[in-house]
N, C-alpha and C positions, 0 to 999 in steps of 0.2 A: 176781498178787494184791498184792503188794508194790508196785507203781507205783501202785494202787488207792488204799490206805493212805495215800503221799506225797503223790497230789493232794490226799486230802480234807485229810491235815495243811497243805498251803496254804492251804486255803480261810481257818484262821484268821488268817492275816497279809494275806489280801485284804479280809475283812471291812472293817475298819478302816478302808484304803484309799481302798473303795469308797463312805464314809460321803458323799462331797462332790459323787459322781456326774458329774466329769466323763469327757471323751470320754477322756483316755488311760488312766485309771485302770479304766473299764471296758473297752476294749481288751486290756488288762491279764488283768482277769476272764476275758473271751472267749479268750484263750490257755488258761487250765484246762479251761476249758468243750469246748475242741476236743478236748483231751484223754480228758475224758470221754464223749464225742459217740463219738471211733474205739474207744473200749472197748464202750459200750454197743453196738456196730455189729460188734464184730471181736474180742471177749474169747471166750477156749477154750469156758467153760463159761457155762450161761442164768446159776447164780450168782453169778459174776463181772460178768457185763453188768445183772442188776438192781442191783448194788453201786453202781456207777458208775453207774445209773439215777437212782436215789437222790440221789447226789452233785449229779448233773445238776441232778435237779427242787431240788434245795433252793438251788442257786447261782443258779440262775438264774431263779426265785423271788423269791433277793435284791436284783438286780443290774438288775430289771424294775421295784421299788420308786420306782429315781430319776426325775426327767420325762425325764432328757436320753436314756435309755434306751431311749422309745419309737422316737425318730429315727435310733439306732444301726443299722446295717447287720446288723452278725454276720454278716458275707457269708464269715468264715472257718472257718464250722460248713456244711458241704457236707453232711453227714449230715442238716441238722435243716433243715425246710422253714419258709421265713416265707414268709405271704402274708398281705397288707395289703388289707383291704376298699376298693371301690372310692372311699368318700366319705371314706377317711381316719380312720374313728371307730376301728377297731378290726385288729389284727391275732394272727396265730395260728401259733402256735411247734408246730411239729408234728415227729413222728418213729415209728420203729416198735421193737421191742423183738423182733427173734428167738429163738421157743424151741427147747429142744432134740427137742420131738417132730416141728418144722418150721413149726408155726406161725406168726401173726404178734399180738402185742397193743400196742396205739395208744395214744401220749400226746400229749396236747396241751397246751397254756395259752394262753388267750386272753386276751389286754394290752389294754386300750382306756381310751380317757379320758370320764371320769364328769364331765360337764360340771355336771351338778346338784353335785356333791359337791366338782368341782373339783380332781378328782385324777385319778391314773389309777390300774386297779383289775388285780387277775388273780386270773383262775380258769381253775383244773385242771380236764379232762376226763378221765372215767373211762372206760375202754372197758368195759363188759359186752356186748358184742355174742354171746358164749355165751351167755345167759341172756335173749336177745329173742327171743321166739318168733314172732311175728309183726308185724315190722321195720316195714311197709309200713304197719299202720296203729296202733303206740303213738306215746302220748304220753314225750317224753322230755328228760332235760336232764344238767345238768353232771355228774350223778351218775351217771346212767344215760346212759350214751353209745356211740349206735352207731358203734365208731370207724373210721378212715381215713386217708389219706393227703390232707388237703385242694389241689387245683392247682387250683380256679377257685373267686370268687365272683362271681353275679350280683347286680347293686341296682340296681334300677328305684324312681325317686325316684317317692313318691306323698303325699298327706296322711295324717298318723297316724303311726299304730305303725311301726318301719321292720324291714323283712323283708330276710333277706338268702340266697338259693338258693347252698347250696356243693356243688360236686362232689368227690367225693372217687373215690381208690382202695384197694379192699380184697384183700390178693393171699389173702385167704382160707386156705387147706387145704395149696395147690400143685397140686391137682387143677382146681379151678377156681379162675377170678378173678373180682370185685364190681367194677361200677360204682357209686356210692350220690349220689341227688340228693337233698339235704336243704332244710328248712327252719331258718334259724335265727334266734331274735330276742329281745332283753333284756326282764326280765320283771320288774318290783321290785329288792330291794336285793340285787345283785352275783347277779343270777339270770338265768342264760341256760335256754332250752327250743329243743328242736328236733321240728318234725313240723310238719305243719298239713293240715287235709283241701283240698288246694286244686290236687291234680294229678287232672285231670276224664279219663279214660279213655272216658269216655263219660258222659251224661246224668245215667246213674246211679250209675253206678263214680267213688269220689271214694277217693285214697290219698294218707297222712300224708307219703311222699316215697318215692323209688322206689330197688329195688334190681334191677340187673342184673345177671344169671349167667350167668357162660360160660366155654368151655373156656378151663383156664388154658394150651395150647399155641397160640391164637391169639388176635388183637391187635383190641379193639374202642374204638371212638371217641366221647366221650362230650364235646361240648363246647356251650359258651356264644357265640352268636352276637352281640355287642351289638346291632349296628346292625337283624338282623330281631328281634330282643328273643324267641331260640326257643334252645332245647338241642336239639343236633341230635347223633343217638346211628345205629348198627347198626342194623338189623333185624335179630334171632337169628333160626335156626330150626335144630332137631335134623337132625345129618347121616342119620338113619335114620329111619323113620317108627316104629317099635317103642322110639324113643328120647325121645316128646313128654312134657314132661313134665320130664323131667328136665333142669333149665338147666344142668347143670357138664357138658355133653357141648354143649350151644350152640354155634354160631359163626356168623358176618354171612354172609348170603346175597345183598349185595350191592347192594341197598337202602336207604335211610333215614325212620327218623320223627324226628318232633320233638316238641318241649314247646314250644306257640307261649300266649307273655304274652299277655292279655287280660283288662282288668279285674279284677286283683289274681290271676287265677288260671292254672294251666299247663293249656293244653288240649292232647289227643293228638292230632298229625296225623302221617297215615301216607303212607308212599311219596311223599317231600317232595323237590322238587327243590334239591339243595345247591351248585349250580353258581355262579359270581357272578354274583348278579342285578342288580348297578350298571346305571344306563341310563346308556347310551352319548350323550354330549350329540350333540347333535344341528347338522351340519356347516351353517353360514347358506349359502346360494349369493352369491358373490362379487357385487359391483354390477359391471355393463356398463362396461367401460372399467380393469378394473382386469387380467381375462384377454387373454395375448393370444389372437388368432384366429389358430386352423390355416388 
């Protein structure tokens, strides 16, 4: 708890510092920050780790404020995931907060630059994913956030509003594990929202973004294909037929579907071949006189 206390009393002699935003000065910053990154990851008690939670979200907060900031690495926070949107607009500081019951709760802050405004902007994500009842088809945002571990974005450049599919991971309970594919996109002044009815199940079945459950003792694969523009995921199915029904018993039976792009929307296809489909260029027959003859 004592090491706690000494970071935060650094922060005020880094303040100051950090007024001019260059790269060594926030380097600098980024040494506290690590500090508090392995407490909130490795401290005895949940109390101790929201302290230095705390610490974290308000430093670095600060320290996101400057421009040179957005192009900083922080590549020496191993605890805390950045991933950068494919078009470069925006990225996202993510990390998890372990409780003492075993649980997990998610924080995020999204950096991006406000070209209208001419700055660059951040906003905090909240995780309420206890209190979403039915994930698959609310509307939600920075407030209400169903949280993750974000490791992929997809962005498929189109006219308009720009959409961006994040996948994340959710270690959920410890009993089971979450896949979550979401929608996410800027909405008014320093307003993100996440959901959108545009993952097609079928004709009629249209869902805000998906979540997958499965046993947390086996390993499922959820990823972003660029070049066929599909998220290509497991097939679950319950190891017992008295088991349907219940996803936190799930696991891959060994198959795959997808989510295949098409005119702004994810369509379901099932039992999808994931093998690489590149064509193989095609060999010209050599001219007459260039083989020799056996």
């Amino acid at each position: 708890m004592q090491k706690i206390y000494l970071i935060i009393f650094s922060i005020i002699s880094l303040n100051s510092l950090a007024q001019k935003g260059n790269n060594k000065l926030i380097a600098e910053y980024e040494d506290t920050l690590k500090i508090m990154a392995h407490s909130i990851m490795n401290a005895e008690t949940e109390a101790e780790k929201r302290l230095a939670n705390s610490a974290f979200i308000t430093n670095l907060t600060e320290i996101l404020q400057y421009e040179k900031s957005f192009k900083f690495p922080f590549d020496s926070l191993p605890t805390i995931a950045r991933i950068l949107s494919p078009d470069n607009t925006f990225r996202i500081f993510n990390w998890l907060l372990k409780k003492d019951n075993g649980a997990f709760e998610y924080y995020a802050i999204v950096h991006y630059h406000n070209k209208k405004r001419k700055r660059y902007e951040i906003i905090p994500l909240v995780d309420n994913s206890d209190n979403i009842r039915n994930p698959e088809q609310e509307d939600l945002d920075a407030k209400n956030w169903y949280g993750g571990l974000y490791y992929q974005i997809a962005y498929i450049k189109k006219i308009g509003r720009k959409y961006y599919t994040l996948l994340a991971w959710d270690g959920n309970d410890g009993y089971s594990t979450k896949k979550i594919i979401d929608v996410m996109y800027f909405s008014g002044k320093n307003k993100i929202k996440f959901g959108l009815p545009i993952f097609k199940k079928n004709k009629k079945e249209s869902h805000k973004r998906i979540v997958i459950e499965y046993d947390a003792k086996t390993s499922v694969s959820v990823k972003y294909q660029q070049k066929e523009q599909r998220i290509v995921f497991n097939h679950l199915v319950p190891p017992k037929k008295d088991l349907e029904g219940l996803e936190e018993y799930y696991i891959p039976e060994g198959t795959f579907n997808s989510y295949k792009y098409n005119k702004g929307k994810w369509l379901l296809k099932q039992d999808v071949d994931i093998r690489n489909q590149q064509k193989v260029k095609r060999i010209k027959k050599p001219k007459r006189g260039l083989v020799p003859k056996h």
